[in-house]
N, C-alpha and C positions, 0 to 999 in steps of 0.2 A: 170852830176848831182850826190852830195852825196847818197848813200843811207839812207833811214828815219832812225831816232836814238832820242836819249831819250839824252833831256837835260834838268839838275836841273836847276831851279831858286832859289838863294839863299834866297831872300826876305829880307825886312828891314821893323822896324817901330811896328804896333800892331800884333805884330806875333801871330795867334791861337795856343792853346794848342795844342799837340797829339790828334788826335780825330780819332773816327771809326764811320761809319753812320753817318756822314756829306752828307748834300747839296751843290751839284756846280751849279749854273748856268752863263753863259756866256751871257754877254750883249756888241756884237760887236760892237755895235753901239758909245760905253764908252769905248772901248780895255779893258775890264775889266770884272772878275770873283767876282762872289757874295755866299759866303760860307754862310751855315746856320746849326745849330745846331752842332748833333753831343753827341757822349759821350770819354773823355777823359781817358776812362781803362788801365790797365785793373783789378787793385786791389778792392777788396772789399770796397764799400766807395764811389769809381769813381763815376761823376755827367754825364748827362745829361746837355744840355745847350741849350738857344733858343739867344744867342749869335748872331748879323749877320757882317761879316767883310769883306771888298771889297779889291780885290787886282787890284791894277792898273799894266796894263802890262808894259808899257812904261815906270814907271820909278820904275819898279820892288816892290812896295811898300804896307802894308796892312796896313787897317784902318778897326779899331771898328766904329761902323756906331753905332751913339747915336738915336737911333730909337723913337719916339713916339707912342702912339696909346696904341690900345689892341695887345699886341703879343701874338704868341703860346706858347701853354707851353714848355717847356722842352721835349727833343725829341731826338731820332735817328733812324736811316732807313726812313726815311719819305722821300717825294718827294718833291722836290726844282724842279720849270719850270722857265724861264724869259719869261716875256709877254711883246714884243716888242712894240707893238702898242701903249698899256696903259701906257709903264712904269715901271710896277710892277713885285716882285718876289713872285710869287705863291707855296704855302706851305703847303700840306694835309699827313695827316697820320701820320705813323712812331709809334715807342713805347718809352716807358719810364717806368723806375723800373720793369722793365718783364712784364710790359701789356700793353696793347692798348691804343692811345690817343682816345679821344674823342672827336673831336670839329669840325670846319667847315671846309673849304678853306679860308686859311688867304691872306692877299696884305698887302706886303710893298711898300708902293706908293713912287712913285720919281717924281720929286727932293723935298717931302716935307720932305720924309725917314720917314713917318707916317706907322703904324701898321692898318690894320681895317680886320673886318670877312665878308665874301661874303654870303648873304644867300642862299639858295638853298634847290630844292625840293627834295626828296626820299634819293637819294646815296647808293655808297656800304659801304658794312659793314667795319668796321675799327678794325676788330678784325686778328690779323696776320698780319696786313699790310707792305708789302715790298715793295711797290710800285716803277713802273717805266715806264718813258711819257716821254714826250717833249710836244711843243706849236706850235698848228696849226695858222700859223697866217694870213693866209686864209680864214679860217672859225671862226675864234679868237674863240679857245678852246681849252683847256686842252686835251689832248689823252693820256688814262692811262690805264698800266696794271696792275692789284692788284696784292699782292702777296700772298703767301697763299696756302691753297688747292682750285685748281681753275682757279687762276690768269683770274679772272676776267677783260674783257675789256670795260672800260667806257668813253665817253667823260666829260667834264664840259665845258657847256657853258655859254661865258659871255656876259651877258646883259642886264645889270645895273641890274635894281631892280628885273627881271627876271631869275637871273642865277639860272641852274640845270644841275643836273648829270643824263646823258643819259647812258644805259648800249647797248654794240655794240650787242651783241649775248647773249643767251640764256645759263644762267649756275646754272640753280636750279640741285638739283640731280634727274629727273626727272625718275617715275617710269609710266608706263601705261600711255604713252603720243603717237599721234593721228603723222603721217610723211607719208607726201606723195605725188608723182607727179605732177604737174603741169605741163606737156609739153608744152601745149602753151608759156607760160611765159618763158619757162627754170629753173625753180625751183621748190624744196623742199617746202612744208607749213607743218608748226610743230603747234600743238593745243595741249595742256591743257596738264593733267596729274596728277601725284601727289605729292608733294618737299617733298623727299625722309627726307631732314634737316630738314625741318620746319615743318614737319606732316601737310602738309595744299594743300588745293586742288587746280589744278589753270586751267585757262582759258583764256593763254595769248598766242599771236600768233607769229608767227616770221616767214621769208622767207628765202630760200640761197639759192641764186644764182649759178646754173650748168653752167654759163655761163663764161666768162671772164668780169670781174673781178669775183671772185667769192667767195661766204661767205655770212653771216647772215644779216640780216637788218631790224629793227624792223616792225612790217606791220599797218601800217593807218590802222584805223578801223572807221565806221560807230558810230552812236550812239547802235544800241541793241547789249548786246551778250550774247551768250547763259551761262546758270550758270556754274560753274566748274565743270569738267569733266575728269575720267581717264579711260581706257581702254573699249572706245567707239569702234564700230567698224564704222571702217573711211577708203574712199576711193574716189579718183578722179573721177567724171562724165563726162566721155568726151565727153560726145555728148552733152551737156548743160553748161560745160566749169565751174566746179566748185567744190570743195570738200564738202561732206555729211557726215555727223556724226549720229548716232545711238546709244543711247541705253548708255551705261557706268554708271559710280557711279558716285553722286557728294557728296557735302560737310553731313558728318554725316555717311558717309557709304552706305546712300540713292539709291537704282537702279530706276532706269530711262527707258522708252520707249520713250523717242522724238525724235526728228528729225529737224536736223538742216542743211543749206547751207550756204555754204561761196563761194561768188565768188567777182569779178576785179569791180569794176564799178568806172569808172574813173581815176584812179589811187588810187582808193580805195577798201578796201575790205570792204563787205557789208555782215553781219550777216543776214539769214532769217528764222522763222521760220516754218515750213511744218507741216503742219497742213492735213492726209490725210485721206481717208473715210477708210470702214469699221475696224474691228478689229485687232490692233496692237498687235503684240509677247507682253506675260506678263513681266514686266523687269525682266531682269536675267543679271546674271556676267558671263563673260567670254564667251561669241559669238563670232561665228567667220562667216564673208560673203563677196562680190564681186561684183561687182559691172560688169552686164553685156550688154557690149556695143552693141551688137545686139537687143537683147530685150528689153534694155532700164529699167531693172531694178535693185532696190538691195534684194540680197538675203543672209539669212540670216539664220544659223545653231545652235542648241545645246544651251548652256549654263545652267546655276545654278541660278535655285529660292531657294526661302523660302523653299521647299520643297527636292530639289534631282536635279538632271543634268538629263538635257531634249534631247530630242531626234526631237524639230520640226522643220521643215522647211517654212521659209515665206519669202513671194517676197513682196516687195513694187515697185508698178507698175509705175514708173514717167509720161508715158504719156497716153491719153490725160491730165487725173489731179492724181494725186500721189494719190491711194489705196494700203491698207494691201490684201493680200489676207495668210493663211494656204493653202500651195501644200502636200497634202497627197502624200510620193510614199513611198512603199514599200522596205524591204530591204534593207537599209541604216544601217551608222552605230548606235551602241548603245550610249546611252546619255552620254554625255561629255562636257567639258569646257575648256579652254584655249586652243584648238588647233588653227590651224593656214587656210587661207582661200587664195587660189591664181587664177585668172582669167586666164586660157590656152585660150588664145583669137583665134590660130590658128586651135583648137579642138573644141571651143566652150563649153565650160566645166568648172567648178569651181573644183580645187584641195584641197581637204582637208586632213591635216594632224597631226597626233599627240594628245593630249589633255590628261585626267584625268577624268575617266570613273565612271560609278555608285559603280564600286567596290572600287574603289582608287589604281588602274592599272593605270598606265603612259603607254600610246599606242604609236606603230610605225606602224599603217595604216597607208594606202592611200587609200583614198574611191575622186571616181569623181564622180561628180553631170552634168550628163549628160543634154546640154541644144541641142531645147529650150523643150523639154519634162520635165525634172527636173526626170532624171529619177538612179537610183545611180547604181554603179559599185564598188567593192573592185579590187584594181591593187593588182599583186603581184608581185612584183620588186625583179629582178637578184640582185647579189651583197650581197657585208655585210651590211645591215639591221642597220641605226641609231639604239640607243640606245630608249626608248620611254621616253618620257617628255612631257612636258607641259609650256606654257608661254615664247613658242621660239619664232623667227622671220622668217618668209617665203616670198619670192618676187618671180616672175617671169622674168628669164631673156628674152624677145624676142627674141631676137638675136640670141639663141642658142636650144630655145625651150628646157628647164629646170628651174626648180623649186631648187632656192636657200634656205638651211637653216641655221641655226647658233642658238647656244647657245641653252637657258630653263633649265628647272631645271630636274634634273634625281636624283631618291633618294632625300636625304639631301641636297643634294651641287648644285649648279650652274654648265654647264656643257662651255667649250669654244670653242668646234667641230665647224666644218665648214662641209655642206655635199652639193650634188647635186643629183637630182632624172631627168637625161636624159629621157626626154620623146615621142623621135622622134622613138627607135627603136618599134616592133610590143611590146617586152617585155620592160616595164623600168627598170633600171639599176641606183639604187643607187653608190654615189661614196663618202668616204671621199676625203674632199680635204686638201692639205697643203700651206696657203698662205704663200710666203716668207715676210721675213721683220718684225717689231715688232708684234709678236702676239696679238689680242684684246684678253682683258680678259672675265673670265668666266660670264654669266647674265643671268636675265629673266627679260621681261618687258620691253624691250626695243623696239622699231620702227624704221621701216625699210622701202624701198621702191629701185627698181631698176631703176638706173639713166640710159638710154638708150645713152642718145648724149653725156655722157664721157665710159660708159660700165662698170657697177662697181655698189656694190650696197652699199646703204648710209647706215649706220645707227647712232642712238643716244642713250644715258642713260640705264636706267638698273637699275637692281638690284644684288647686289653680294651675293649670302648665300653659306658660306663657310663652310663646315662641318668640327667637329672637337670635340675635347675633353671639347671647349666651342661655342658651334656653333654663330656664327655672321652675319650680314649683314652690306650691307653697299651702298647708290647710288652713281648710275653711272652720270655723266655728261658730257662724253665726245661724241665725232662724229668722225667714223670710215668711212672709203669707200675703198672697196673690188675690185679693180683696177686689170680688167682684160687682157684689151690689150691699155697697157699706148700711149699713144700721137695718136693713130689713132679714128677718130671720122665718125661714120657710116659704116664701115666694120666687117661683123662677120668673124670669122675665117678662113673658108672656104664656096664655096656654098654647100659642102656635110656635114656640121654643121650647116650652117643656111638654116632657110627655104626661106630665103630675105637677101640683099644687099640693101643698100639706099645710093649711092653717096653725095656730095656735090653740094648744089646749084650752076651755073656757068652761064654767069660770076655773081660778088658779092663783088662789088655793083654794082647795073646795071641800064643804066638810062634807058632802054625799058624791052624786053624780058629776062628772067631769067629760064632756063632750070634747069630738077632736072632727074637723070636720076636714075633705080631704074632696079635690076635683081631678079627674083622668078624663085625657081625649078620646080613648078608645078601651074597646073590651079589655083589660086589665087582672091578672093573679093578684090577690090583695089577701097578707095574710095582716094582722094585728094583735098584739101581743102585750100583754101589763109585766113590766119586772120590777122586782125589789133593788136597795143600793148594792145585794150581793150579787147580783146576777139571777137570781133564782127567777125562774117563771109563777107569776100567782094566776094567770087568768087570759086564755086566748078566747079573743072578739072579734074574730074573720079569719075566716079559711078558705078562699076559693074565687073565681070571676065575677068582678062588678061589670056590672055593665061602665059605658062612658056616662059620664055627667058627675053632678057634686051629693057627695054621699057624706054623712056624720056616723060617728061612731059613740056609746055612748060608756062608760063603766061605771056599775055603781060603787065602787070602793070595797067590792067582795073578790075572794079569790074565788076557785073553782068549786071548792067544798060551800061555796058561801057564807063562809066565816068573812067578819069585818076586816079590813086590813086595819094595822094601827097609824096613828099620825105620823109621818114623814113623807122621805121625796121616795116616788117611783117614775117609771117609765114607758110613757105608750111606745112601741115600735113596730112599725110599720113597714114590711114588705111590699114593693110595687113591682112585679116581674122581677124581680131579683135582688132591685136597688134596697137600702135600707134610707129609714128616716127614725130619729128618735127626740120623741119632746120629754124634758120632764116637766113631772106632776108632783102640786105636793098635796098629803090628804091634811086636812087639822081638826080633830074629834075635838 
């Protein structure tokens, strides 16, 4: 066989001009190429054309296509699709005379070779547009990615008098936006924030998937939700299987003391709001708290009223029914705001660090809130000492028992440090670390959360303040993940790094019995738990202290009633001192 190589077609008949930013599309169905627009440069003068000429491959030949209808205007870089199904070549964006078009999604309809505009709901912006797609004709939809700052991905779908532009993933420049665990599920949930571009506050939701396939996907919602919100303090309830929101600003600058849940119902995500007794923390900016899986509460530090940076402490109690309570203790730190809050589930203890003090001091504490006493401790951590800031991001690795930071602000500027605070030895031991591979850039404001079942912590958006002789800012939009030990899923490093080992379910898929086998270095709380894809509990398989060593667990594919479960995917999840681990399982009857 030749090797591939490049052969000219010489072409006869309505030959196009010279063009640059032309549309091709291919309709194999006709052996034939459908060119569209285009500008003919490169002197001064040069036009723009909405032009469309078809070349027939078989007998090498181009024709101007005497088109009807509404056409677009005059154009180049746009995107040209063929939409097999319908017929039709589909045509959005692109510029003209150095700016943006502005119009719909056009169709050149076949065989009438008529023009018409497709309506549609919202869309992206058409300003920069360089767009590049092709035609799902599967799902008969346009798949685009804009161009731009951004490159925005969106579908268009058609149907009929219904079509709309759906966007795939979240790309406002989001500042003080809500990211965090869902282990059951296998994903990321991202809430609200503030569009860094648009000065406007939002409250929209999205998912992504830690799983295979994996990536964003807009999230079903219910009818309520709660108003627009940014730098709420938010975190996963795992023993109720739902994300909680506290407190943040919404539209106007406005602070807030509410309380909201978001959890699965159905294949839906259901907004509720919490409504709890006695007296709620007065709203302040910049809190920071955790969410404690033992007690079953959220607890909640510090922040910035009308007045100064506070110094109090209050749990919202979830069970029997959700109360505020004020925990006086003693000796904690002094009143701050933006620091960061991390749940040491194997310590039982909430980690706090960092913030922006009554004097306007950027702090490098580390004070624990010793649970369930609530009672505080200052660490004093071996090592070189981050730098102190405020409006960084902190996650707890399980795995390794340390507390991940990154970024905030130090002085004027945005800092890009990556650090770890090891908290297994009797002293801790800060470390910088140096990720290989493209550096993330500098930010504050951005969210974060540590993904267990790839090992690696996520994060998203930001804000960039660059110092300088005209200091700037600028958001972030992108999503990072700090990829520690690539392709293996469920092994810490060593067992003298972790405090646990959590195997793989085995066998998987399995049409009876589904083993999970699991090692701890020492006497250990181990609860373990079967759930369905809605969340629901069907079957707990440990409740209490293993001893140290490697222990299996086994289920037979029965809920608690001992009724069968049916074929699909479930979920072992596994409590270790606090920490969570979850595999899925699939059953196949």
């Amino acid at each position: 066989a030749s090797p591939p190589h490049w052969i000219q077609e010489a072409g006869s008949g309505d030959l196009p001009p010279t063009l640059f930013g032309a549309s091709l599309a291919a309709d194999p169905d006709s052996n034939r190429i459908l060119l569209f627009g285009g500008n003919d440069g490169p002197n001064i003068g040069d036009a723009d054309h909405n032009d469309t000429y078809e070349y027939q491959r078989a007998i090498s030949t181009w024709t101007l296509i005497p088109a009807t209808g509404n056409p677009p205007d005059v154009r180049h870089d746009q995107l040209g699709v063929w939409d097999p199904n319908n017929r039709h070549l589909l045509v959005f964006g692109g510029t003209a005379n150095g700016g943006s078009v502005e119009d719909s999604v056009r169709a050149l309809q076949f065989p009438a070779r008529k023009w018409a505009g497709l309506q549609y709901y919202n869309g992206p912006s058409q300003s920069n547009l360089r767009p590049i797609g092709g035609y799902d004709t599967q799902r008969d939809q346009i798949v685009m990615l804009s161009g731009g700052t951004g490159a925005e991905p969106w579908v268009f779908w058609k149907i009929g008098a219904e079509d709309y532009w759906v966007t795939l993933a979240p790309f406002a420049a989001r500042i003080g936006g809500s990211f965090v665990a869902d282990h059951i599920q296998g994903r990321g949930v991202l809430f609200g924030g503030y569009d860094w571009t648009t000065r406007s506050y939002l409250n929209d939701v999205w998912t992504y998937s830690l799983t295979n396939p994996q990536g964003w996907a807009p999230a079903p919602l219910g009818d309520f939700q709660p108003p627009n919100l940014e730098s709420p303090v938010a975190t996963w309830d795992d023993k109720h299987n739902r994300m909680l929101v506290f407190g943040g600003t919404t539209d106007g600058g406005v602070r807030t003391n509410s309380v909201y849940a978001l959890r699965d119902s159905g294949g839906m995500l259901v907004w509720t709001p919490i409504t709890p007794s006695g007296t709620p923390p007065p709203p302040r900016l910049g809190m920071a708290g955790a969410y404690d899986l033992v007690g079953d509460r959220l607890l909640v530090f510090g922040g910035l009223d009308g007045i100064g940076f506070r110094t109090g402490l209050w749990q919202l109690a979830l069970t029997p029914s959700p109360a505020w309570t004020q925990l006086l203790s003693a000796g904690g730190p002094t009143g701050r705001s933006g620091h960061s809050a991390v749940y040491d589930g194997p310590r039982h203890r909430i980690l706090f660090f960092g913030g922006d003090d009554t004097l306007g001091n950027y702090q490098n504490e580390t004070w624990a809130l010793n649970l369930p006493g609530a009672t505080w401790s200052k660490l004093t951590p071996s090592g070189s000492l981050p730098a102190g800031r405020w409006r960084h991001v902190a996650v707890f690795d399980s795995r390794r028992s340390r507390m991940l930071m990154h970024g905030g602000e130090v002085g004027l500027s945005d800092s890009t440090d990556t650090w770890e605070l090891n908290v297994v030895p009797a002293t801790p031991v800060w470390t910088r670390l140096s990720p290989a591979d493209t550096p993330i850039g500098a930010r504050s404001m951005a969210a974060a959360f540590y993904d267990s079942l790839n090992d690696r912590m996520m994060e998203i958006g930001g804000v960039s303040l660059i110092e300088g002789p005209t200091p700037f800012a600028f958001g972030r939009q992108d999503v990072w993940g700090l990829q520690f030990v690539p392709g293996v899923v469920g092994v810490g490093p060593s067992p003298a790094v972790s405090p646990w080992i959590v195997g793989l379910p085995s066998p998987n898929p399995s049409r009876e019995s589904v083993r999970l086998a699991f090692e701890i270095g020492r006497p250990t709380e181990v609860r373990a738990e079967i759930f369905d894809l809605s969340g629901r509990r069907l079957r707990v398989l440990a409740d209490g202290v293993r001893p140290a060593g490697r222990h299996e667990l086994a289920w037979d594919g029965r809920d608690a009633s001992g009724r069968r479960a049916a074929s699909g995917v479930y979920f072992y999840r596994l409590e270790l001192d606090g920490a969570a681990v979850t595999r899925k399982v699939s059953l196949v009857r």
